[in-house]
N, C-alpha and C positions, 0 to 999 in steps of 0.2 A: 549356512547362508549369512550368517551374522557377523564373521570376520571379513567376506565380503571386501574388498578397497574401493569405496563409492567415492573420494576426496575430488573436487575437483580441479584440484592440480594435479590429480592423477592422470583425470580426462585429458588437461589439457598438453599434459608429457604423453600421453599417448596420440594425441592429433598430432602436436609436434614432430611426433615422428613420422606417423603415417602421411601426412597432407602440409609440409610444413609450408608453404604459402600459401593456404589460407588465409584470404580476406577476414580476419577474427573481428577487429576493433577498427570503428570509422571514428574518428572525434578532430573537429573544426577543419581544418588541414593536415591535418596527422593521420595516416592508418597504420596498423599494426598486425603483423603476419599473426597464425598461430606460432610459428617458432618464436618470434621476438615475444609475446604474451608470456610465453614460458619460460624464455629466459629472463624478462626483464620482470618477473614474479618471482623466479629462482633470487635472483639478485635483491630485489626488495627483504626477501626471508633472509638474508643473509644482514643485510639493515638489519632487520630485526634482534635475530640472534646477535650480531655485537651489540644492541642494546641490551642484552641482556633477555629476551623474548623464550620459555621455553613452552612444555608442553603443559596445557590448560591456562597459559597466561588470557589475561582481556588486553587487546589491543583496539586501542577509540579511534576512529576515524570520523573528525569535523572536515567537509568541507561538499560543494557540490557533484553533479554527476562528474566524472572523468574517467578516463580509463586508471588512473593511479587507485581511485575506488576502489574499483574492480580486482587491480592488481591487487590490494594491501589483502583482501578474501583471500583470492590465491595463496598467497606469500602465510597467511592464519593459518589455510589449510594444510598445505608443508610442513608447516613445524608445528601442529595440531594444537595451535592456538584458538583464541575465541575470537571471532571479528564483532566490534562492538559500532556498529556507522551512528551517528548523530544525526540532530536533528537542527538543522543549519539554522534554524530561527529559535535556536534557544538563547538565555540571555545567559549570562556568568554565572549568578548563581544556580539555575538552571543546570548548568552543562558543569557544572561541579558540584554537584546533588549526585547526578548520572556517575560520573567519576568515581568518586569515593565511595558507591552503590556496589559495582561492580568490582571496586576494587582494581582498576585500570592497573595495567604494569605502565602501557607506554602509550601516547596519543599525537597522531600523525594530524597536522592542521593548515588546512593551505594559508597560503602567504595575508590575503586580505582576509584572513579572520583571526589571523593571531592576536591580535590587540586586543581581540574581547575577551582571550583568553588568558593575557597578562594577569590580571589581580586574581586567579586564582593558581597560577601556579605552584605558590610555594603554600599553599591551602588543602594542596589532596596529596593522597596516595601517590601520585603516579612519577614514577622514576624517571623517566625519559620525555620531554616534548620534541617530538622531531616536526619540521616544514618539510612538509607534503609539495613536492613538485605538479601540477594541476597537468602537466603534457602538455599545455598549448601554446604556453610564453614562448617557448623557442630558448629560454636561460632557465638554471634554478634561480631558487626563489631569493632575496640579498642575505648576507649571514645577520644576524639576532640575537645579541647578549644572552645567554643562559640558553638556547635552541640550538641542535644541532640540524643540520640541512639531511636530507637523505641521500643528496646527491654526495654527500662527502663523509658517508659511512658504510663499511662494508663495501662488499662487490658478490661478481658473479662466481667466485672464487672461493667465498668465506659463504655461500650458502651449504647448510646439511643437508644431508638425506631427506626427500620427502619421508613421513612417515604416512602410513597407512591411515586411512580413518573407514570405521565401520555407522552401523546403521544407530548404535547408541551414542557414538560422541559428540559432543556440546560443536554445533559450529559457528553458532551466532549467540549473539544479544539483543534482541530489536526492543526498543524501550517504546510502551503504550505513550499516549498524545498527552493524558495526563489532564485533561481538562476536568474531571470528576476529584483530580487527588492527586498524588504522589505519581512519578511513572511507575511503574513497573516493568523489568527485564523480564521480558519474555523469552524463556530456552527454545532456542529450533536446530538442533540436532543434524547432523548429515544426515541422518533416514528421513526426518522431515521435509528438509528440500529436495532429498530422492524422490519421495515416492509424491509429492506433490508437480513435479515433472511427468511423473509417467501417469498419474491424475490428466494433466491436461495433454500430455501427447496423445490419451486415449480418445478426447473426446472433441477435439480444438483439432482443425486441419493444419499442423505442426508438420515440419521437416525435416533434415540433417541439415540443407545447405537455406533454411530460411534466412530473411535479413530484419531484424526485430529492429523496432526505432525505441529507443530509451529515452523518453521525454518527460515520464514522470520520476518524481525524487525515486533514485536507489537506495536510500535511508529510510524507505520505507519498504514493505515486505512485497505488495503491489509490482513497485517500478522494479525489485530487485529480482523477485522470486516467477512471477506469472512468465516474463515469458524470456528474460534479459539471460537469467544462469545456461537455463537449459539449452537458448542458441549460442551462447560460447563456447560450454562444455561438448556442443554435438558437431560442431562443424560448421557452426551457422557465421554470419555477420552481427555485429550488434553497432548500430550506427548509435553513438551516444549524445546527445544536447546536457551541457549542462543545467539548462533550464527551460521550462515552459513558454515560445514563444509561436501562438494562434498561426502565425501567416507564415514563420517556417516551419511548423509542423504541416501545413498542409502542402507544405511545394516538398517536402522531405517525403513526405507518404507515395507522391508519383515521380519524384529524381531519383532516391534510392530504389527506386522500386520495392519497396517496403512490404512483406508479406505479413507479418504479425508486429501487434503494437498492443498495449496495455495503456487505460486512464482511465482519469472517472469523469464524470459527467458534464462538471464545468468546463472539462478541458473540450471534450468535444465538442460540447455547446459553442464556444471560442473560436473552435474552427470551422464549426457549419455556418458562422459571422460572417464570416473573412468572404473580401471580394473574388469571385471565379468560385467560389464554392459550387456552386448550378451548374459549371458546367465541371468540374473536376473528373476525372475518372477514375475510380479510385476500389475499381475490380479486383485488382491486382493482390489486395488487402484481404490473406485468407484466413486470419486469424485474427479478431481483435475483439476485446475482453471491456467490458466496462461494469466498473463496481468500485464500492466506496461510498454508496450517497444512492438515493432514490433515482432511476432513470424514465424520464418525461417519454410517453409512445412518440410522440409527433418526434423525438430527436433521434430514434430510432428507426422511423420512417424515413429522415431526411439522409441518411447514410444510407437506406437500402435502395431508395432512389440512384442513389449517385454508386451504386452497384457494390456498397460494402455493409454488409452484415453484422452489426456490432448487439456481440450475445454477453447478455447482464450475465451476472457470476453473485454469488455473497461468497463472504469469508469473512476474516480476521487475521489480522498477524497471528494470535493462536494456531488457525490452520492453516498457513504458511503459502499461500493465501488463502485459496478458492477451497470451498466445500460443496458447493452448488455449480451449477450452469447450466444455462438456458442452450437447447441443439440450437444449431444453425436457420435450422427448417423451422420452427417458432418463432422467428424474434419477432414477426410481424403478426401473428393470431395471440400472442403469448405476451403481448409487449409490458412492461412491467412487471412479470414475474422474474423472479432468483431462482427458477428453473426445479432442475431434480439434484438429487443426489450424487457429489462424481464418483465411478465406476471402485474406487478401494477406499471411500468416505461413506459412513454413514449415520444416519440423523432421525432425532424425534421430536416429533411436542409432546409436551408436558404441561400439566396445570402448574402455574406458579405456585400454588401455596400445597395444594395435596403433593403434586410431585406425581401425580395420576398420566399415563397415557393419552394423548387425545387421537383417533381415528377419525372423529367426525369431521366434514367438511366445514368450511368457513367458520370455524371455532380455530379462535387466538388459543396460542401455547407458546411455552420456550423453547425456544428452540437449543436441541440439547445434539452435542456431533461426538464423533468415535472413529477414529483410523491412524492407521502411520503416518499423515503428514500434521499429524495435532500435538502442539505442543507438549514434555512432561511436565510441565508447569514453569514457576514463577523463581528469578536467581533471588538466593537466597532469604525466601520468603515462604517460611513452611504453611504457615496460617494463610496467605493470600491464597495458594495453592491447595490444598484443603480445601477452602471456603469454591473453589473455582470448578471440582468436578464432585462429582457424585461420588458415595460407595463402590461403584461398580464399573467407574471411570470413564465414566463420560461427562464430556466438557458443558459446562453451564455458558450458554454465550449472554444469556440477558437481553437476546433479542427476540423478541415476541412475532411468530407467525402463522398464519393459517393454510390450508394446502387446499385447492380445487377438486373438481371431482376427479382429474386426472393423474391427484399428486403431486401436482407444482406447486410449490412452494411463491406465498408472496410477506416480505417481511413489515409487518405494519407497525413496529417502534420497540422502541426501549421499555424492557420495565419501571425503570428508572423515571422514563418520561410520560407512559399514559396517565391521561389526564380524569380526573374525576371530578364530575361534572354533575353536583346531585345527586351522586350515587351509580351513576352511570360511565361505564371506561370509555373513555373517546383515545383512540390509536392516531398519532400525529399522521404519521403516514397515510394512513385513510385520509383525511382529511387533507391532505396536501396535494395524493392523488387528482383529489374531485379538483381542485382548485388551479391548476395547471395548464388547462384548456384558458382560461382567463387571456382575453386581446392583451399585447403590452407586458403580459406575465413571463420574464423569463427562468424565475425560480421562486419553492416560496415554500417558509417552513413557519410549522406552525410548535405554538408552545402552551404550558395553563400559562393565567394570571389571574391570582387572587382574587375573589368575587365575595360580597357580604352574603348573598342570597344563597349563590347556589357550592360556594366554597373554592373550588375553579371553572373559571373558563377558559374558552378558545379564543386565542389571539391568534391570526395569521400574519406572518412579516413577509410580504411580497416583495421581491427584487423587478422594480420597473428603472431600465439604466436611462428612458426617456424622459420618465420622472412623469408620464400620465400612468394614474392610479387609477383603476375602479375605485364605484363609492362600495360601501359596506352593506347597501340594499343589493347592488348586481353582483357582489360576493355571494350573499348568502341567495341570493337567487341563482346563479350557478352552479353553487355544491348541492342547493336542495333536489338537483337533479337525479343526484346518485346515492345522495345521503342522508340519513335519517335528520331530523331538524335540531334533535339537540347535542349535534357533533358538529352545529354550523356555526361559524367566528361570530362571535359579539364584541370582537374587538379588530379595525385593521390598519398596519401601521405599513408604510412602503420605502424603501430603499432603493438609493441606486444599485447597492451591491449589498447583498447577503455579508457576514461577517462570517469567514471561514479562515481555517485553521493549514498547514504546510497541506493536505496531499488534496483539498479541494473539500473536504466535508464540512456541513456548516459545524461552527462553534457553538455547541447552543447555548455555553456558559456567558457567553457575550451575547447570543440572539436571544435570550430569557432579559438582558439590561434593556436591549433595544424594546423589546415588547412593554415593560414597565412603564420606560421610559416614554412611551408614544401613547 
């Protein structure tokens, strides 16, 4: 089984032939058949390789959603390079930290971001900077002192052989957010995004001819892997946005007829805003996945009302994405849970410090995961990688959860972030739950801050975009509903907007400033 050709430019030379007009790629005014995907990937690999591009190379790609994205994976896969995507809001030194990490051969950068990438060019590794054509200008991108355009390297003619790719070879690099530390290159492997596919076509009402909407970043493992690969590779439509916008994602949901979409919280929240939202119909929508960030029941209600099912998931770029999900048939008895375990993923708690089992109910553990779509660890980082699984290899995720009487899974914080309150662990989560039902609240994360008495407290950072606040008595009169008293904020600071980070999660190295600071 393990020589296997899982690649998917193999899929897509195989659809090519079998269905080659296929509706593959929608992006602005442009679509793109399954035959053109394949050639115009074939043709990119062929770039590649006269840059020089061969087997295990890194090749970066800066720039937002487009179908060239998409394409540059494809074009990795063929010549069984590593596709390494960026993270579009990194700064110079940033995005040449990344670089010289991975040891880049060549990095593809659409037109308005090259400039950021000036002062580091002659500062890394990397042989080649080519201008990424975006698809939608209608021209390539202008020529550029020391850059080659991609439109004016190689062709469809100077592309090699695809080569095979099995279920052990390296097919990505997806670099962590980095707010705790350094990033780190996370390995996810072609068996990874295999068998994380067949994860969710198991359990998610997935099709061959679905039409996925790609609105969240593909530089992230979320927008790229949940649900955007698996409908290209199969047959499907993938309608692409290169960015997040509230009022076209909701008229894109009922024009394309959209069956499966990926986002997290914020995003939907953004769209349940939006005018005609009440009357939307939006049945249509048989797949949609929400995770990344804690999920509010009432936002979960307000989509099953309007006839779409939006089932929480956890994961990690580790487990490339999803390791959990909530069925279909819960998300309203269930709401706030991260569900079970998916169907070839599986997962424990643990005591943080013994490393002991936990079976019992509503008792916190780490939550510890095991399967073929989990990363083999960290690029070139043996100790990070060590330090990140067990003996006996399974993955430390550092997320702390407790499970119901029925075995659902709800995630109630970071190790990193429980707070110790007098001796007492207070779970941010927990407490952010209680506090969510709040008039005017439309998110709200909670953090410690320093206390003489009791060593930390609870601070809640409310996001009120109206800018009316509860006081700090109808806070803790709220949470003390569901909450014990000394898990309740003795500090409350509010905002228009939460400070978050590219895929929608809050920051909480910037919301721990905010909390001091208030």
């Amino acid at each position: 089984m393990t020589d296997v050709d899982i690649s998917p430019a193999t899929a897509i030379a195989h659809l090519a032939r079998r269905a080659p007009l296929t509706m593959s790629i929608r992006y602005e005014d442009r679509t793109l058949t399954a035959a053109q995907v394949h050639d115009e990937a074939a043709r990119l690999a062929g770039v590649l390789a006269a840059a020089g591009v061969t087997l295990g190379d890194r090749v970066a790609y800066l720039g937002s959603n487009s179908p060239t994205l998409l394409l540059t994976l494809l074009a990795c896969a063929r010549l069984g390079a590593v596709f390494v995507p960026l993270n579009v809001r990194l700064v110079a030194g940033e995005i040449r930290y990344v670089l010289a990490r991975c040891g880049a051969h060549t990095v593809l950068v659409e037109a308005d971001l090259a400039d950021r990438c000036e002062p580091i060019t002659r500062k890394t590794p990397v042989r080649r900077w080519l201008l990424a054509d975006d698809g939608a200008s209608g021209a390539p991108p202008a020529p550029r002192p020391g850059w080659a355009r991609t439109t004016d390297v190689g062709g469809l003619g100077d592309a090699p052989p695809a080569l095979p790719r099995t279920f052990d070879d390296l097919a990505v690099l997806m670099h962590t957010s980095g707010t705790t530390g350094r990033p780190k290159g996370v390995m996810l492997t072609h068996g990874n995004l295999w068998w994380s596919a067949v994860n969710i076509d198991e359990v998610f009402d997935t099709r061959n001819d679905d039409v996925n909407l790609a609105v969240a970043p593909l530089f992230h493992i979320g927008g790229l892997n949940a649900f955007t690969l698996r409908t290209l590779v199969r047959g499907g439509t993938v309608v692409v946005r290169r960015r997040f916008d509230a009022e076209r994602t909701l008229a894109d949901l009922a024009r394309h007829h959209v069956t499966s979409v990926f986002g997290v919280p914020v995003m939907f929240a953004a769209v349940a805003r939006c005018p005609g939202f009440g009357d939307a119909d939006l049945s249509g929508v048989r797949a949609a996945i929400v995770a990344g960030a804690p999920v509010p029941a009432p936002l979960i209600a307000e989509y099953a009302d309007r006839g779409m099912l939006l089932q929480q998931a956890w994961g990690m770029t580790e487990t490339a994405p999803a390791a959990t999900y909530l069925p279909a048939s819960r998300t309203r008895d269930k709401a706030g849970s991260a569900g079970v375990p998916m169907p070839y993923t599986r997962i424990r708690l643990v005591d943080p410090v013994s490393g002991r089992d936990i079976d019992d109910t509503r008792t916190a553990g780490e939550l510890l995961v095991h399967g073929p779509n989990v990363t083999p660890g960290y690029w070139d980082d043996p100790d990070a990688t060590r330090a990140a699984f067990t003996d006996d290899g399974w993955l430390r995720t550092g997320d702390l959860a407790e499970r119901d009487s029925e075995g659902f899974i709800s995630i109630v914080g970071r190790r990193t972030e429980v707070i110790n309150s007098g001796g007492e662990n207070v779970y941010p989560m927990e407490v952010e739950r209680a506090l969510r039902i709040l008039p005017g609240v439309t998110d709200v994360a909670v953090v410690g801050v320093p206390d003489p008495v009791w060593g930390e407290t609870v601070a809640a950072v409310l996001e009120c975009p109206d800018g009316a606040a509860p006081s700090l008595e109808d806070v803790r009169e709220v949470a003390a509903r569901t909450i014990a008293r000394y898990k309740l904020p003795t500090r409350v600071i509010s905002v228009r907007e939460l400070p978050r980070d590219a895929t929608g999660k809050v920051d909480r190295c910037a919301l721990r400033a905010v909390a001091l600071c208030g």
